[in-house]
VEXBAGU-655730 format. One record per residue: residue number from 1; x, y, z of N, C-alpha, C in turn. Coordinates in pm, whole numbers, plus 50000, padded with zeros to 5 digits. Atoms other than C-alpha are relative to their C-alpha. Layout:
% residues N
REC,NUM,X,Y,Z,X,Y,Z,X,Y,Z
...
//
This chain:
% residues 163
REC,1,49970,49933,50125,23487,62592,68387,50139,49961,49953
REC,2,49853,50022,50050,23766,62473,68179,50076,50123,49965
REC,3,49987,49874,50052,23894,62836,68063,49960,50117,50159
REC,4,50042,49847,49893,23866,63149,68328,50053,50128,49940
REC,5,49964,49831,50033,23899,63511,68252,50121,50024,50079
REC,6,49894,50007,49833,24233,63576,68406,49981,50199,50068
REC,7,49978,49889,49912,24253,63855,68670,50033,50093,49919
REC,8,49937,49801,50023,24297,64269,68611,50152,49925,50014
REC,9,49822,50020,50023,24681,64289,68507,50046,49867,49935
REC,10,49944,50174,50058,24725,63875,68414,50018,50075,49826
REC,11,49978,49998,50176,24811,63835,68050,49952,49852,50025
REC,12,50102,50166,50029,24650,63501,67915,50010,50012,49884
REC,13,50036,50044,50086,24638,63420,67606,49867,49964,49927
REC,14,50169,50023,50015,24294,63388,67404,49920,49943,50098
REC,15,50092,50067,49931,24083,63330,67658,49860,50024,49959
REC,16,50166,49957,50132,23775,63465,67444,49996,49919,49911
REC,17,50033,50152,50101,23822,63224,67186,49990,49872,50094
REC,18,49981,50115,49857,23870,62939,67469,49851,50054,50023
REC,19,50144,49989,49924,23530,63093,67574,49886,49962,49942
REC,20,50106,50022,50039,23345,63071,67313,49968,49876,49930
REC,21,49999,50144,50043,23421,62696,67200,49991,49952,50111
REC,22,50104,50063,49889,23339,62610,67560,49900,50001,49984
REC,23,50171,49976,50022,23009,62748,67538,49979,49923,49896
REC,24,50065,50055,50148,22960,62631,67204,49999,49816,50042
REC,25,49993,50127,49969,23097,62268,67340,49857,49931,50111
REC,26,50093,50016,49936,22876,62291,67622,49818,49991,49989
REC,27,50139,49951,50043,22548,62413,67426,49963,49815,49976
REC,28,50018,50118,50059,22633,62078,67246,49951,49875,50082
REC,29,49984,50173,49894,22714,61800,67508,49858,50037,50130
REC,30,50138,50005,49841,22450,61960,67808,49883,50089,49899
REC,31,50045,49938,50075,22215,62093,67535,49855,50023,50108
REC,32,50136,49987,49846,21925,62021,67843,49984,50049,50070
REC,33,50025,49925,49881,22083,62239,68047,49991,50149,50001
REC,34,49990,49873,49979,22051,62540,67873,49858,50012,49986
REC,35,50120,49899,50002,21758,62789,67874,49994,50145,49917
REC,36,50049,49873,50147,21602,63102,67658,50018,50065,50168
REC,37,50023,49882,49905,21632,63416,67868,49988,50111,49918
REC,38,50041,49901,50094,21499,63762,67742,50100,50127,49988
REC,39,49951,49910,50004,21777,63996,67642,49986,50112,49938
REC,40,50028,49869,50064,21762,64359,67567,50213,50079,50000
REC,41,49822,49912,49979,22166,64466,67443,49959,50094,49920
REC,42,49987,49885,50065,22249,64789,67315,49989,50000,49840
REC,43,49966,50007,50178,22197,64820,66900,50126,49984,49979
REC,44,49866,49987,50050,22509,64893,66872,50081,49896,49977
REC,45,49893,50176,49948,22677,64611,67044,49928,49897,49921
REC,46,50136,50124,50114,22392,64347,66871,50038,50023,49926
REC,47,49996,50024,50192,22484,64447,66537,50175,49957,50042
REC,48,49897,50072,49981,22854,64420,66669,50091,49887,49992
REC,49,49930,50154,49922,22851,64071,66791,49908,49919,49862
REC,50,50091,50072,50113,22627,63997,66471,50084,49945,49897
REC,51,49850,49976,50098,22937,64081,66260,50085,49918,50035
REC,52,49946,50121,49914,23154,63894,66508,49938,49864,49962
REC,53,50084,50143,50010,22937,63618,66465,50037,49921,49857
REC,54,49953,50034,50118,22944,63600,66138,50118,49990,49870
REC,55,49897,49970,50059,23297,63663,66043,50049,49837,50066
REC,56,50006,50142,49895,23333,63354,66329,49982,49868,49900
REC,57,50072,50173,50101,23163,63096,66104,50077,50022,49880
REC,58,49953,50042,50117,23339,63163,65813,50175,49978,50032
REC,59,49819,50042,49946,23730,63166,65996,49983,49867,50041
REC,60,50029,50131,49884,23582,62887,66221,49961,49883,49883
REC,61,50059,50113,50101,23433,62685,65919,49875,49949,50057
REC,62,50153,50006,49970,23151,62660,66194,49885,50020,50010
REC,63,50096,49945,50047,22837,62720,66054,49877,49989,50159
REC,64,50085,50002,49923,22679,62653,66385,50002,50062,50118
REC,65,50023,49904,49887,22761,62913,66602,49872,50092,50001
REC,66,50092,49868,49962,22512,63167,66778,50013,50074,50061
REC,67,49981,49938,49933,22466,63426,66929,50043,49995,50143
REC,68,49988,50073,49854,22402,63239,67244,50131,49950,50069
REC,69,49868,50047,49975,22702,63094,67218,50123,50146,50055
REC,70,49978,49860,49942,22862,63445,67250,49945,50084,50102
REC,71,50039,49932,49871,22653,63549,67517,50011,49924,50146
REC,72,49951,50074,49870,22723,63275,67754,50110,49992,49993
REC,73,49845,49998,49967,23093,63292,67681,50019,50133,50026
REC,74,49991,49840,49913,23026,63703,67761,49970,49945,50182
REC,75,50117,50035,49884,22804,63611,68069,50104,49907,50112
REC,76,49936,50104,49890,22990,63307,68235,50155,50061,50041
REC,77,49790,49959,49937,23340,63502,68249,49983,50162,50090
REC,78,49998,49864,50039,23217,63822,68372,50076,50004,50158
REC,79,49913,49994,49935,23471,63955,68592,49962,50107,50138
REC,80,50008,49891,49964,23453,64191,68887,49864,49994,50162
REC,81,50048,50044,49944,23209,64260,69155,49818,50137,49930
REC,82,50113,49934,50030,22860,64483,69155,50048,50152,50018
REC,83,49910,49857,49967,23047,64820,69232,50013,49991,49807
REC,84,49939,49968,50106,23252,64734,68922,49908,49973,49842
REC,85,50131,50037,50058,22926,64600,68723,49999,50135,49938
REC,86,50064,49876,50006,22797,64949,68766,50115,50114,49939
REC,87,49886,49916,50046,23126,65128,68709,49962,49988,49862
REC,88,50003,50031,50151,23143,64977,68353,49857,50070,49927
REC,89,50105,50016,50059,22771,64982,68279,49972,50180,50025
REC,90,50020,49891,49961,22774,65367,68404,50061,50059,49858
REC,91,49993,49978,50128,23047,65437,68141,50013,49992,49839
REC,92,50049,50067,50083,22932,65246,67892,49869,50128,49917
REC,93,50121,49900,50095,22603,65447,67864,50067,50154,50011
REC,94,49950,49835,49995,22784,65792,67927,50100,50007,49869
REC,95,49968,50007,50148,22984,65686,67576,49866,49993,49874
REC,96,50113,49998,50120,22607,65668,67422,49907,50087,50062
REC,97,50085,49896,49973,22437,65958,67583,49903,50026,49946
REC,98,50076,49889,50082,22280,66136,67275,49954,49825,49867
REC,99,50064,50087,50071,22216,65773,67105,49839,49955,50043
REC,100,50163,50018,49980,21846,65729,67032,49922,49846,49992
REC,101,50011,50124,50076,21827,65370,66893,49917,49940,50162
REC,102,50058,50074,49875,21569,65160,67148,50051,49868,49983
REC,103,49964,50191,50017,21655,64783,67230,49886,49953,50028
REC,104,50133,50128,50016,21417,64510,67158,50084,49905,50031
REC,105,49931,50139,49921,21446,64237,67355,49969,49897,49900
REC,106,49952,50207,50047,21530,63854,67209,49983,49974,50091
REC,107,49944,50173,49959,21577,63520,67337,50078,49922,49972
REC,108,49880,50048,50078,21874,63388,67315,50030,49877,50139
REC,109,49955,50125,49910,21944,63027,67509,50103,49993,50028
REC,110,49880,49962,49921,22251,63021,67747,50020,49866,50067
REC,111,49950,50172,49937,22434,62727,67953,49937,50091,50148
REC,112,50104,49986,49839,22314,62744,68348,50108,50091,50085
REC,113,49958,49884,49945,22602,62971,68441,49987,50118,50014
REC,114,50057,49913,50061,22534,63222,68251,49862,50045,50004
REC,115,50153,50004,49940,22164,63171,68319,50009,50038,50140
REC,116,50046,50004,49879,22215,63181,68683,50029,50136,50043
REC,117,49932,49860,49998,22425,63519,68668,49905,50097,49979
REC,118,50019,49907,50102,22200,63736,68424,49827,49970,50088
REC,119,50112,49953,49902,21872,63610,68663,49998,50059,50124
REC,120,50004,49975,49896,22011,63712,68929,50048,50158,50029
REC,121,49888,49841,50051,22153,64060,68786,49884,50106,50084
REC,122,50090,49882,49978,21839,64251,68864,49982,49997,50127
REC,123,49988,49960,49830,21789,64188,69245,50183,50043,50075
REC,124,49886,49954,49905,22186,64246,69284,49995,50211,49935
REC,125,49992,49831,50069,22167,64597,69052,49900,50098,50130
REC,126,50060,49965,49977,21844,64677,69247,50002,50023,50160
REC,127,49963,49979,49864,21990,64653,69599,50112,50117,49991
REC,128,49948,49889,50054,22260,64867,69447,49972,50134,50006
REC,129,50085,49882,50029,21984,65140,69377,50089,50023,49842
REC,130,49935,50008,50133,22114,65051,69035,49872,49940,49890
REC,131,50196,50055,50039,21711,64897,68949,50001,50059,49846
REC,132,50051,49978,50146,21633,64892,68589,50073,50041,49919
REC,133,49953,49985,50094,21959,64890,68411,50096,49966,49952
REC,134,49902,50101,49992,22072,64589,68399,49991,49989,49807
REC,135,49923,50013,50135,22058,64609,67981,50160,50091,49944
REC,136,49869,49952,49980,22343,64821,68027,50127,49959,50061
REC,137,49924,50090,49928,22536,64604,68244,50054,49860,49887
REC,138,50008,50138,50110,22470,64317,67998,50132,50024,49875
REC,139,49949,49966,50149,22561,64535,67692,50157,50057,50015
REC,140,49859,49980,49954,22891,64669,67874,50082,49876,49996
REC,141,49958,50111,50023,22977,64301,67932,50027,49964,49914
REC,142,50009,50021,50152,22923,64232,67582,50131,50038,49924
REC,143,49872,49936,50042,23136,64468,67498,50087,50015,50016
REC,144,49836,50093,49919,23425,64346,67689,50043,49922,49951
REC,145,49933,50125,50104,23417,64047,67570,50020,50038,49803
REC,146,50021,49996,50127,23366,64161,67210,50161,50041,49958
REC,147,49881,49883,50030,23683,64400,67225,50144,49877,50005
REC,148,49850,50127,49927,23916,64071,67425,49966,49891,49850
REC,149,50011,50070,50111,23738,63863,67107,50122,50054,49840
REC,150,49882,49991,50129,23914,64118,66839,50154,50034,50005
REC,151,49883,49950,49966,24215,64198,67044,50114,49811,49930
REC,152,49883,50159,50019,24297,63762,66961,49949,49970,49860
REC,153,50005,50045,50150,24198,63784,66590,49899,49920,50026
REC,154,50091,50107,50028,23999,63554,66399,49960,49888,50086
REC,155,50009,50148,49968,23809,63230,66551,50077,49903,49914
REC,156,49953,50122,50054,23979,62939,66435,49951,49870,50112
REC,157,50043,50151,49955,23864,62569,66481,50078,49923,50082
REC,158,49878,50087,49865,24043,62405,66815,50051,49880,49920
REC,159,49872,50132,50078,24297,62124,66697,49900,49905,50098
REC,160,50093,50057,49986,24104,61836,66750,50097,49942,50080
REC,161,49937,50049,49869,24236,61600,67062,49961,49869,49981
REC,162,50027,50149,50011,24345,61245,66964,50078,49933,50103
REC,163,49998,50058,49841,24392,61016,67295,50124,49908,49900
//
């Protein structure tokens, strides 16, 4: 990974923007190596990162971001271990208690990190005795990254790199 999430306490500098022009670089150059996987995020967060998205393409001038691209730059950085998974994803939904809104799952194509993480979420949740709620885990993630996305402002287009 060119880019890492830095450690609890680090300071870093955009590393959310850095994340999501990896991904986006990566979608591009290994476009073979990504895959569709079936996500179910919170409404909330989905319309969120929709907004995000689309505020993205017009700072960025890149009309070709996706979602995907935002969910493997959520996905591939996610920090922490399965304790702290559950921590988050615990009060995550205890901030949406009395929300009724159901999630419908998508398909949204991801690079193979991110893929390898988010298949493997449900047998680590489910050893946990954490089984069946891993869209909460997801949508907590999400929303991590979403928050470290508006804490560094607008996307802007990386300075291009002449040799």
């Amino acid at each position: 990974m060119a880019s890492a999430r830095p450690a609890q306490g680090e300071r870093s500098t955009d590393w959310a923007h850095a994340a999501v022009h990896e991904s986006f670089a990566d979608a591009k150059m290994r476009s073979n190596q990504w895959k569709s996987y079936g996500f179910r995020i919170a409404p909330d967060v989905l319309a969120r990162l929709k907004e995000r998205l689309s505020a993205d393409r017009m700072s960025s001038g890149n009309r070709q971001l996706a979602i995907g691209h935002y969910l493997d730059a959520a996905l591939r950085h996610v920090s922490g271990d399965v304790p702290q998974w559950i921590d988050r994803a615990t009060d995550f939904a205890t901030e949406r208690l009395w929300d009724s809104e159901s999630t419908q799952p998508s398909s949204y194509r991801v690079g193979s990190v991110a893929h390898a993480w988010v298949s493997g979420l449900s047998n680590a949740l489910q050893s946990a005795d954490f089984g069946r709620k891993g869209t909460l885990v997801i949508s907590a993630q999400v929303e991590l990254y979403l928050n470290a996305l508006e804490s560094e402002g607008p996307l802007v287009r990386p300075e291009r790199r002449r040799h």
